[in-house]
C-alpha positions in Angstrom: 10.7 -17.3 114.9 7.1 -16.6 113.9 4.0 -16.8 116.0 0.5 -15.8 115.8 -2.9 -16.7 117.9 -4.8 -13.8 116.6 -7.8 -15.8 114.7 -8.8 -19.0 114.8 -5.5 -20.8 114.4 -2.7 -20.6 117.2 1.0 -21.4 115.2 4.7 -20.7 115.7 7.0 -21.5 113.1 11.1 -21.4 112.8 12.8 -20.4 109.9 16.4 -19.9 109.1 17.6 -18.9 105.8 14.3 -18.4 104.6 13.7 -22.3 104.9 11.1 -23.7 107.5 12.7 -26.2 110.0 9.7 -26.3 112.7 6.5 -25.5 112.5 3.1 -26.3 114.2 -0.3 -25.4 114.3 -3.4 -25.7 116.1 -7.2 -24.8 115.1 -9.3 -24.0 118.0 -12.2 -21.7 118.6 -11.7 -20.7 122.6 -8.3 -21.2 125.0 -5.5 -19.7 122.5 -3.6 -18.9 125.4 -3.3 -23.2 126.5 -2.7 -24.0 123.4 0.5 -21.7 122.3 1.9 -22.6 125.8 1.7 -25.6 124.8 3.3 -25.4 121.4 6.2 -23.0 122.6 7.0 -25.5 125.0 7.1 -28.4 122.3 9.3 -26.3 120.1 11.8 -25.4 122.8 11.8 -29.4 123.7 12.5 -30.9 120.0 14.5 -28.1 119.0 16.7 -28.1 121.5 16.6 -23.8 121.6 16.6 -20.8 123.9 15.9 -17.4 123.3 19.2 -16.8 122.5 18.6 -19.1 120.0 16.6 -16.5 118.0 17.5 -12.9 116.6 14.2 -12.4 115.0 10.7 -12.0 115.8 7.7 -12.2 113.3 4.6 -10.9 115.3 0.7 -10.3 114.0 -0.4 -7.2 116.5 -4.0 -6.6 114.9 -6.8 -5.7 114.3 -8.0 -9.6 115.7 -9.5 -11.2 118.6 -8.5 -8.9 121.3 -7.9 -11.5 124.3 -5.9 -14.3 121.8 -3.4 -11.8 120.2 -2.9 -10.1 124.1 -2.1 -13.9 125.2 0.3 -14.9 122.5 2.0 -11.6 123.2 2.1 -11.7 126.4 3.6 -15.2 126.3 6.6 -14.2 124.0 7.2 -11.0 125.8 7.7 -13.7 129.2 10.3 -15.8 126.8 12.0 -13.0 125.5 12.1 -11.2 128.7 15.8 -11.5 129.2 16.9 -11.8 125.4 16.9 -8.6 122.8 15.6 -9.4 119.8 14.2 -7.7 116.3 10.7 -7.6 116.1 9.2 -7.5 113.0 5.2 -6.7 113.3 2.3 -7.1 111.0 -1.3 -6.1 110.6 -3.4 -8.9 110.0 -3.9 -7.3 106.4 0.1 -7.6 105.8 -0.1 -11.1 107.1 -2.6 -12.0 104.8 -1.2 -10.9 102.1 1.9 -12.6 103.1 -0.3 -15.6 102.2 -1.0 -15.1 98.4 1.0 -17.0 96.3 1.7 -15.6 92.5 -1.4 -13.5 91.9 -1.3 -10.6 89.9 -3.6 -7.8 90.6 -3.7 -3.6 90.7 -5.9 -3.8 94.0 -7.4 -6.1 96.0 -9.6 -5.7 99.2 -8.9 -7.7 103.0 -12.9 -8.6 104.5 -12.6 -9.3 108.3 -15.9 -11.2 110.5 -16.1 -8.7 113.0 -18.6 -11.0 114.8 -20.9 -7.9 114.5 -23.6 -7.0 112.5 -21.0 -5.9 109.9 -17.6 -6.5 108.7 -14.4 -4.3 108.2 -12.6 -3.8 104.9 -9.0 -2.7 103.9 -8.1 -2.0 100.5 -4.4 -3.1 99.3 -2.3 -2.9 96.6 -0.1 -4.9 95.0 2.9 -4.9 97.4 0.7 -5.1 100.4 0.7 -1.6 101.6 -2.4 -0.4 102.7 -4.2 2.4 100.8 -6.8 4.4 102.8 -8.2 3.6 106.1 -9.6 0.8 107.5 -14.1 0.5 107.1 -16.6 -1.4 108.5 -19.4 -1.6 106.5 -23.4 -3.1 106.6 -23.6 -6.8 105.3 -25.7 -6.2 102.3 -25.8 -5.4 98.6 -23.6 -2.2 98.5 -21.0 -4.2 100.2 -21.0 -6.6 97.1 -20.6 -3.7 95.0 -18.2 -2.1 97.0 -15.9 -5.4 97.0 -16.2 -6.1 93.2 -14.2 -2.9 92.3 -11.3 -4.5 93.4 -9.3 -7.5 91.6 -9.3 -10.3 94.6 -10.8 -10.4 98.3 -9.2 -11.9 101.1 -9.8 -12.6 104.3 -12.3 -14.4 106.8 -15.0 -12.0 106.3 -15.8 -14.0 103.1 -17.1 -16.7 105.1 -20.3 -14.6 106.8 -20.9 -12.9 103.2 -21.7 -15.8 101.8 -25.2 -15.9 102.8 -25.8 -13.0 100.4 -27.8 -13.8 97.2 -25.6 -11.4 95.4 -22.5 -13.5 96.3 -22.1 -15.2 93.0 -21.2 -11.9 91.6 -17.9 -11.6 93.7 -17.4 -15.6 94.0 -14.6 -15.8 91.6 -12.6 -13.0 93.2 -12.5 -14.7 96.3 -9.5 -16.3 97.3 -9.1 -19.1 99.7 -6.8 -17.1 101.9 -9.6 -17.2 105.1 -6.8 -18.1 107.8 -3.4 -16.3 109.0 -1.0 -18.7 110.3 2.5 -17.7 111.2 4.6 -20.0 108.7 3.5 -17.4 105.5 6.0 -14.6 107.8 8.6 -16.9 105.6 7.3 -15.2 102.6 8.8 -11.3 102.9 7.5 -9.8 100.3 8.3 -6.6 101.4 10.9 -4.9 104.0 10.1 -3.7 107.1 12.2 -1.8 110.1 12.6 -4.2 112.8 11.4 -3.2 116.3 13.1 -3.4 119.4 9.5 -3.3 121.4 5.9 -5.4 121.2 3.8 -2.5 119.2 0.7 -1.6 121.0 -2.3 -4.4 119.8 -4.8 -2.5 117.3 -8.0 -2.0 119.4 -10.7 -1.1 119.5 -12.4 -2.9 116.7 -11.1 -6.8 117.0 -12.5 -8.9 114.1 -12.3 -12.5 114.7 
């Protein structure tokens, strides 16, 4: 199973074999929480599963919106309360990069809305590992130049930057991956050690 509330899309997914067999989503801006209740309990219903139904878990645990992520893990830490499982976790840079499909590129850079007065920059490589630490920089022109050294840009953050005059300059690096949503966990790019505990959420910065 996959889940994720951490932006502005609340979404579980089942997968077995690599294959998708269930998977839902819901957009909403406020009341993440209701909403993957709501969706858990839908699954459980037309699947016809329990926990033990499950041996792994695919889990977003941040940088994001602080009180949605803390919801949707405290709601699969209550379903799984009785039932070990593997828990595989994800920034949300990994899980956006878990998005791209086919692109080939040396570098490219993850822009997250921090609902600030800035926004907060990764840079990645190819095979979705990190490199460096994780910025938040002013909303301006240095930010376009500091974005077009890289080969693509991800992320949400591409929506507020798109008041800047100098936009057109990055425009075709941008990539329409602006939303996370748990079914792209099918695409495992990469291997990760499964966990047997919900890591601590990335805080204090929580870009939305």
């Amino acid at each position: 199973m996959a889940i994720d509330s951490s932006l502005s899309y609340c979404s579980i997914t089942v997968f077995k074999n690599e294959k998708i067999i269930w998977n839902k989503e819901k957009k909403c801006n406020f009341g993440h929480e209701k909403y993957l209740a709501i969706l858990l309990d839908k699954m459980v219903d037309e699947l016809k599963v329990s926990p033990k139904s499950f041996i792994s878990l695919y889990l977003n645990y941040g940088p994001a919106r602080f009180t949605c992520i803390r919801s949707c893990h405290a709601l699969i830490k209550g379903f799984f309360i009785h039932q070990p499982i593997n828990i595989y976790a994800f920034t949300i840079f990994e899980h956006f990069f878990l998005g791209l499909k086919n692109n080939q590129f040396q570098t490219l850079i993850c822009i997250l809305d921090t609902n600030r007065r800035d926004v907060g920059i990764q840079i990645m490589n190819n095979h979705g590992q990190v490199i460096g630490k994780f910025e938040t920089l002013a909303i301006d022109e240095n930010l376009i130049k500091k974005l077009n050294e890289h080969d693509f840009i991800i992320g949400n953050g591409i929506e507020k930057i798109k008041v800047l005059k100098d936009f057109s300059d990055i425009k075709n690096k941008c990539l329409q991956l602006i939303l996370v949503k748990s079914k792209y966990f099918v695409n495992n790019f990469y291997k990760k050690k499964p966990l047997k505990k919900i890591p601590k959420i990335i805080y204090p910065y929580s870009p939305i």
